[in-house]
C-alpha positions, 0 to 999 in steps of 0.5 A: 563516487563511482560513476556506471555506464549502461551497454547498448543492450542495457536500453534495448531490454529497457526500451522493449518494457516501455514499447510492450506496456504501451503496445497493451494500452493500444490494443485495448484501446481498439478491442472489445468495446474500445473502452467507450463505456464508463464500465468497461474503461473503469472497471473492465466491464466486470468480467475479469478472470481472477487470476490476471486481476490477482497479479495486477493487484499483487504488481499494483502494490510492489513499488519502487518502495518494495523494489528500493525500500526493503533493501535499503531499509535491511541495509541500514537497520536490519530485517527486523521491517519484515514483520510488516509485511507479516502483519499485512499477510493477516490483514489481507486474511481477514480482509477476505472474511469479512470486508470481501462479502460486503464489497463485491455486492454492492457493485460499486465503482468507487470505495467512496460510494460505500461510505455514502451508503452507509452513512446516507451522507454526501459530505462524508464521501466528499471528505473519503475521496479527499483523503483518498486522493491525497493518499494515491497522489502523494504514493505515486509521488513517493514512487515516482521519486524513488527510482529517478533519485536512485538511477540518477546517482547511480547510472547518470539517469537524470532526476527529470528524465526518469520522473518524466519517462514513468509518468508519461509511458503510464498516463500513455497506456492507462489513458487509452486501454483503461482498467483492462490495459493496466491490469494486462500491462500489470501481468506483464510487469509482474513477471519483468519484475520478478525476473529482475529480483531473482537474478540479483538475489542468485548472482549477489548469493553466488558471489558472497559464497553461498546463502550459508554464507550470505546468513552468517555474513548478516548474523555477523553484522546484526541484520538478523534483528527479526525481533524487538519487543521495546514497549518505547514508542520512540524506538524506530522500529518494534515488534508492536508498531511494525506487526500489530501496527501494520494490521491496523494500517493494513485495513486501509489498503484493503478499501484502497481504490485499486483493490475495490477496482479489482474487486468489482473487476471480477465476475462473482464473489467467489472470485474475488475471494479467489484472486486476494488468496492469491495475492495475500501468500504471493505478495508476502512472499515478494516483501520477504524476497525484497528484504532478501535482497537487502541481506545479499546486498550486506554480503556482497559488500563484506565479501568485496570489502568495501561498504558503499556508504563509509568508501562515500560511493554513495549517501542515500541507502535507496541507491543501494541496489542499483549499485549492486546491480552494476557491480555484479552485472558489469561484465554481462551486458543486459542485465543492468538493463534488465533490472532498469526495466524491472525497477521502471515496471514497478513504478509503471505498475503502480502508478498506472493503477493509481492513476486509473484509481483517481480517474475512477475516484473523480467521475464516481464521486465528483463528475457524475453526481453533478452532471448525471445523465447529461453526459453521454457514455462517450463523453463521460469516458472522455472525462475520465481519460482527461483526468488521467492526465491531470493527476499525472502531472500532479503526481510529478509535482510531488515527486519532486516535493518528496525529494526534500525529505531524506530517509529510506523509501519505506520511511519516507512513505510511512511518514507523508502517506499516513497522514491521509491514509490514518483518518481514511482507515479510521472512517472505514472501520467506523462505517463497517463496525459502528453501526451505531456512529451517525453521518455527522460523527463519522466526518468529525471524527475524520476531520479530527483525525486528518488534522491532528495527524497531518500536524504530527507528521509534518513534525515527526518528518521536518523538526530539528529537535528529532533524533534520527536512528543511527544505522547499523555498523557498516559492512566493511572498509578494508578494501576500499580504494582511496586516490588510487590506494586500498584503505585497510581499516585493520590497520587503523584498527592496529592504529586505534588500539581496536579489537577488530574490523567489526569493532572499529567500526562500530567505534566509528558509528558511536562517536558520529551519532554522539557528535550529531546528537550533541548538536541536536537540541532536546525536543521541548513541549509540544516537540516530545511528541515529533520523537514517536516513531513514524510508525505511530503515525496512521494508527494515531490518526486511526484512532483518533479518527475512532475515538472522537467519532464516538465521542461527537456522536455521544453528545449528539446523538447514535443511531438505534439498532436497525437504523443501518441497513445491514448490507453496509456493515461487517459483521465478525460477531458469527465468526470470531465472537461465535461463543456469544449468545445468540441474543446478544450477538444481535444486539452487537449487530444492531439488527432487531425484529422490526428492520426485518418486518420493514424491509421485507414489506419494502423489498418483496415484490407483488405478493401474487407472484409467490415464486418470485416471492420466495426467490426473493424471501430467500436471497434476502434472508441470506444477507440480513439473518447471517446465520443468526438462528432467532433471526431465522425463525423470525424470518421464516414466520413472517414469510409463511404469514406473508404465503398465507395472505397471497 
């Protein structure tokens, strides 16, 4: 394999990324309020302009897996993975409907404490932030591995150098500066990043001829795969389990740490509904640039005439855009450094939040409640910088676990992450639209679902009897040196009696995936199941999570309609269902006349005091009537009777 070297100005650009993302940490580490309160570190004090917490959002989710995987993925078989990040476009949408109104009053700092809210249950927010954090440490395992596997094939970069790097230069600047830090260093990430893409995607276009020619260089190859309608669960990738699935999968991202952090950040409502519009288009926008990329790096390789992995310069396809990087940039000193620093950001960026993430997770929801007021503001932030650290360390850990498991970024993600992420996702949608499932269904339905799929996919990713999809035939060999020689595969296709290059090709990958298939043995049983497309795997944990909440709370028991506070619920019944009746839409929301003659009396202040009475009358009939117009007839008469008696 072709071995690259990096240019003196290669790592001084890569070194002014790391020097920049810790210089913020130490700014705000002696700023404003110095992050000595719990409130200012963890959630920056809620005073956060959306825009800059709109971009860190944006830069929190674009990974090594984006920076790495997409390509890799569209390398190998084809764009067709770009209906995904469709169907997180929608959900992201919807997210800001209906999940926004109900988050950003409760003014919570850990997405957990919801689940305590809404269930009155310590044991089902204990089990939320354990799958919680198992989904944000095996993430920031995943994308702490991609860019040390890919740097060390490609450049020399070794494996524990790059894991150490990112990890340290993180758990430096989120440590010390807090949330505000990770979101300024974010905003700066985000532009390194884009940088990075934009000039491998106008110098690789340039150097295929063109983007008419980029396109039809893929047509030819069959990347232009947008579209699979298979009904065959076992097929790798489908319209159904990428577009529809993700919607579904989607939800989860919506109630991930980092985005309720974000939200609570911001100073109202509006804002925060302000900050995911701009996220929602922009991060789409930044997938479709990623898969982009994977396209460009076919072209390219079919323009030189040599594909990377059939010339054996390389056999993971996350090392593919490395590759391209110092094959387009040799000769512009750099530029290679310049995409070290865009890949180093992506990972900074998210593992910076996930870090602050888990720090927020492990005071809110484990520390505070054990030690509550004992514990000064100074010690508490203590506590919270301590375990940055921790989770560091054991995010390394698991970098180094995930090197075991082969595939392409985005495979690898979607196989160990949707174990924890499913059921996690499963117990979210139950406390936002079952309000009739009780506390004890909820955390049965979560730890029947955390079970079966974490079984599912240890075996999807590690049994022998599982087929792995053959990639698509590969770009092209006729150029490939060979001992000092050019390998011209139209002569062996003259040899083989083959049509042409593309067809040879093709020959080729066929008789490999016959002769691996053979030495597979056909899955028995129980094993039928591990053949289901990785992609099923946090929708089946969704849905069992669903299915068995509401079966247990069946048998023992549902709540009655106005057992639920309906601050805690998300109602689409006014939005979506608006051709319903009136009466029956009430009845879905689980809301009756008695809750709201309990919780006036409750909430509403000395009766004497009309004025504030009336204030108060007001901003509750907003949250509990939502438009419904018996509700606010009802409301009303009870006010006007209370304004009588006082």
């Amino acid at each position: 394999m072709v071995q690259h070297h990096f240019h003196v100005a290669d790592f001084v650009v890569f070194a002014l990324t790391i020097v920049i993302s810790v210089g913020i940490g130490i700014y705000y580490a002696f700023s404003g309020g110095r992050q000595k309160t719990t409130s200012e570190y963890l959630v920056g004090g809620r005073t956060m302009n959306f825009i800059p917490v709109a971009i860190s959002l944006m830069a929190s989710f674009e990974s090594s897996i984006m920076m790495l995987g997409f390509p890799a993925e569209t390398y190998v078989y084809g764009i067709q993975n770009i209906m995904a990040s469709l169907g997180f476009f929608v959900t992201q949408l919807l997210f800001i409907e209906f999940i926004v109104p109900l988050i950003h009053p409760l003014k919570i700092t850990s997405a957990y404490e919801y689940l305590e809210l809404r269930f009155q249950s310590r044991s089902v927010r204990l089990l939320g932030t354990l799958m919680g954090v198992l989904t944000y440490t095996w993430y920031m395992g995943v994308v702490l591995f991609g860019p040390a596997v890919a740097l060390e094939a490609v450049t020399g970069f070794s494996l524990w150098s790059s894991i150490f790097v990112i990890s340290f230069v993180s758990v430096v600047y989120t440590a010390i500066g807090g949330l505000k830090a990770v979101i300024w260093t974010d905003v700066f990430q985000a532009v390194v990043m884009l940088t990075g893409i934009f000039a491998i995607l106008i110098k690789g276009t340039i150097d295929s001829g063109g983007p008419q020619a980029v396109w039809d260089k893929a047509y030819d190859g069959g990347r232009l795969n947008f579209f699979n309608f298979d009904p065959d669960p076992r097929t790798r990738h489908t319209f159904w389990n990428l577009f529809v699935g993700n919607i579904i999968r989607s939800f989860g991202l919506g109630f991930n740490q980092s985005t309720i952090q974000r939200i609570s950040s911001t100073k109202t409502q509006a804002e925060a509904k302000r900050m995911l519009l701009i996220v929602a288009p922009c991060f789409l926008i930044s997938l479709c640039l990623a898969n982009y990329e994977g396209i460009v790096a076919y072209a390219y390789y079919k323009t030189k005439g040599c594909d990377p992995f059939e010339s054996k310069q390389l056999s993971d396809p996350n090392q593919i855009i490395p590759l391209i990087v110092m094959d387009i940039f040799t000769y512009l000193p750099g530029m290679p450094g310049l995409f070290l620093a865009s890949l180093f950001s992506a990972s900074l960026s998210t593992l910076s939040s996930g870090l602050s993430s888990l720090s927020a997770l492990l005071w809110a929801d484990i520390v505070h409640p054990i030690v509550g007021p004992r514990v000064s503001e100074s010690k508490a932030t203590l506590i919270a910088k301590v375990s940055v650290c921790i989770f560091g360390v054991l995010a390394c850990g698991v970098a180094i676990l995930v090197s075991q498991v082969g595939g392409t970024l985005t495979q690898i993600a979607g196989s160990l992450i949707s174990a924890f992420a499913g059921p996690l996702t499963g117990l979210f949608f139950i406390a936002c639209f079952f309000p009739r499932i009780k506390a004890k269904g909820a955390f049965f339905g979560g730890v029947t679902g955390l079970t079966f799929s974490t079984w599912l996919s240890i075996g999807i990713t590690f049994s022998k009897s599982v087929k792995k999809t053959p990639w698509l035939p590969p770009a092209s060999t006729e150029n490939c040196p060979v001992d000092g020689a050019i390998l011209n595969t139209t002569d062996l296709a003259d040899v083989y009696g083959a049509v042409n290059v593309t067809g040879f090709n093709e020959v080729t990958s066929t008789l490999i995936w016959n002769i691996t298939s053979a030495a597979i043995r056909e899955p028995e049983g129980i094993e039928k199941l591990y053949t289901l497309s990785y992609n099923w795997i946090s929708i089946i944990g969704t849905l069992t999570t669903i299915v068995m909440g509401l079966l247990f709370s069946l048998v023992t028991g549902m709540n009655k309609p106005g057992d639920v506070d309906p601050r805690y619920l998300a109602s689409m019944t006014d939005t979506v269902f608006i051709f319903i009746p009136v009466c029956i839409r009430r009845r879905i929301r689980c809301i009756g006349p008695q809750f709201i003659k309990d919780e006036y009396k409750a909430r509403f202040p000395d009766p004497t005091k009309t004025q504030t009475m009336l204030q108060t009358a007001t901003e509750f009939k907003l949250i509990v009537t939502n438009g419904d117009e018996n509700l606010e007839t009802e409301f009303t008469k009870q006010t006007d009777e209370l304004l009588r008696k006082s």
